[in-house]
C-alpha positions in Angstrom: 0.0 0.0 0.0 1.2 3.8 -0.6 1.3 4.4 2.7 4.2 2.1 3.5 6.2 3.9 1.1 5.5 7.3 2.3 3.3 8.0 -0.5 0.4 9.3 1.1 -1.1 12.0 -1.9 -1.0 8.7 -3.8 -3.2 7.1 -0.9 -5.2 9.6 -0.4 -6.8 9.8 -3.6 -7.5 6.2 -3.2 -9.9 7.3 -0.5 -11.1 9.7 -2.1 -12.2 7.3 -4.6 -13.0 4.6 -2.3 -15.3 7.4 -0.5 -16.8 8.5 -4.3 -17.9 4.7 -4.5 -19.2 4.0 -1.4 -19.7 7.2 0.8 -20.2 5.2 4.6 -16.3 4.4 4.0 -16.2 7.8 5.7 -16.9 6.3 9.0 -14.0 3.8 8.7 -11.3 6.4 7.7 -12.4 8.6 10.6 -11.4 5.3 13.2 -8.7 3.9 10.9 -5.5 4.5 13.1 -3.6 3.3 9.6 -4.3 6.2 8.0 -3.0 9.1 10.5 -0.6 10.2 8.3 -2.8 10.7 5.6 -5.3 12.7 7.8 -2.1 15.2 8.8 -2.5 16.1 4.8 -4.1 19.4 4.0 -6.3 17.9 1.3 -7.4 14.8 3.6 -8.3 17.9 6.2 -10.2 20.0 3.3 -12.0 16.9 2.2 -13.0 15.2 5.5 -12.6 17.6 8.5 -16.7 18.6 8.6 -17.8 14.9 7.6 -19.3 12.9 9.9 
């Protein structure tokens, strides 16, 4: 996975998708300790700050 390799733009837009397809993948992001780096990015923050 891109995160392993410090690739996290690259991951994130795979959520991005994954959250396109199937928006309740929200709710696993928000408790997926996984993906902390990727939430640290400014576009994971302007994308899925006010989402519940």
């Amino acid at each position: 996975m891109y995160k392993e390799d410090g690739e996290y733009e690259k991951a994130l837009r795979d959520v991005i998708k994954t959250v396109k397809l199937n928006p309740e993948f929200i709710k696993y992001i928000k408790k997926d300790e996984e993906l902390e780096p990727i939430k640290k990015l400014e576009a994971y923050k302007i994308m899925f700050e006010n989402e519940r």
